[in-house]
C-alpha positions in Angstrom: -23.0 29.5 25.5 -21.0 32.3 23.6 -19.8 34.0 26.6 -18.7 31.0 28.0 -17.0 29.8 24.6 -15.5 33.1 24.2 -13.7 32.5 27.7 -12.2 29.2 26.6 -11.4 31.2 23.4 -9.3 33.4 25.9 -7.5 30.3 28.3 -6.3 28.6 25.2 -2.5 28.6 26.1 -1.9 24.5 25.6 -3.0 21.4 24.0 -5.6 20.8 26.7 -7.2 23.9 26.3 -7.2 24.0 22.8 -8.6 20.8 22.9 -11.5 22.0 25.7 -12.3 24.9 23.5 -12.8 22.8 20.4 -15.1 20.8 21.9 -17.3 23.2 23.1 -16.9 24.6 19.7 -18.6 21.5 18.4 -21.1 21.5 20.6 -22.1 25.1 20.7 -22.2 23.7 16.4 -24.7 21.4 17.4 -27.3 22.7 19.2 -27.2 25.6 16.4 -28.0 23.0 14.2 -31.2 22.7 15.3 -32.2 26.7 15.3 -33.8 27.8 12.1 -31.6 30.7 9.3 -32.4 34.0 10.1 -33.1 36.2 7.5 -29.5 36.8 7.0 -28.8 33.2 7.1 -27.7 33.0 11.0 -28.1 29.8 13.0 -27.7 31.0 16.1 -24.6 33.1 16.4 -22.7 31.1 13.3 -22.5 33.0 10.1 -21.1 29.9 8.4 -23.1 26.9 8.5 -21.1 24.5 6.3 -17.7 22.9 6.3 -16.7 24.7 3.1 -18.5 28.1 4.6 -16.6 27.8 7.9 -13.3 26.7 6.5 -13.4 29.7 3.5 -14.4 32.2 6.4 -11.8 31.0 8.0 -8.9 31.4 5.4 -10.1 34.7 4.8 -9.8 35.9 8.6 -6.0 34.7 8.2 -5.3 36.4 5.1 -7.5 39.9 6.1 -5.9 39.8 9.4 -2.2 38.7 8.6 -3.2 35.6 10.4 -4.1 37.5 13.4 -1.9 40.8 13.1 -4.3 42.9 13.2 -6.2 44.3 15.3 -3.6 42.8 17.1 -1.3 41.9 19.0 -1.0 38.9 17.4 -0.9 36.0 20.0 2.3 34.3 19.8 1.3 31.1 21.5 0.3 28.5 18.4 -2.8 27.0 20.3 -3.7 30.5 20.4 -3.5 31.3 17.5 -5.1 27.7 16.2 -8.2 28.5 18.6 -9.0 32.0 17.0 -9.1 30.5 13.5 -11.7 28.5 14.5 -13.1 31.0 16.1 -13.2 32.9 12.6 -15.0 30.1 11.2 -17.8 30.4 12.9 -18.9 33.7 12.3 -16.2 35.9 9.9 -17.9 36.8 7.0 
C-alpha cells in the first residue's frame, strides 16, 4: 500500500484529499497492526507504533525540518503541509 499512500501523500491539495489520504493512512495503520516488530521495532513500514511514538516523531520532523523547509521547498498549500506531518509520524525517527 505504501506506493499507493505515498501518491495520495502527493495529490493532497484540498480538504478532500487530505481527508482521502488520512484514511488510507489509518488503514495502512491497521493492517500493520497485525504484522509482528522487527528486530528494530518495525511493523511493517511504521517506525512509530504508538500515539505518543507517532505524534513525538512527528513534532520532531517539524522542528528538524522547519516544518517542512528543508529539504524543501516547502509546500505552501496547508493540506499539504498537514498531510506530510502525518506522514512523519509514521516512520520519522
Amino acid at each position: 500500500m505504501s506506493q499507493t499512500l505515498f501518491n495520495l501523500l502527493e495529490a493532497v491539495n484540498d480538504e478532500a484529499s487530505f481527508c482521502a489520504f488520512a484514511a488510507a493512512l489509518g488503514a495502512e495503520r491497521a493492517k500493520a497492526e497485525s504484522l509482528a516488530l522487527t528486530p528494530d521495532g518495525f511493523q511493517g513500514e511504521w517506525a512509530n507504533n504508538t500515539i505518543e511514538g507517532f505524534l513525538e516523531a512527528a513534532v520532531a520532523w517539524a522542528k528538524d525540518s522547519g516544518f517542512g523547509m528543508r529539504p524543501g521547498p516547502k509546500p505552501t498549500n496547508v493540506w499539504q503541509l498537514a498531510a506530510r506531518f502525518l506522514w512523519a509520524g509514521r516512520n520519522y525517527e
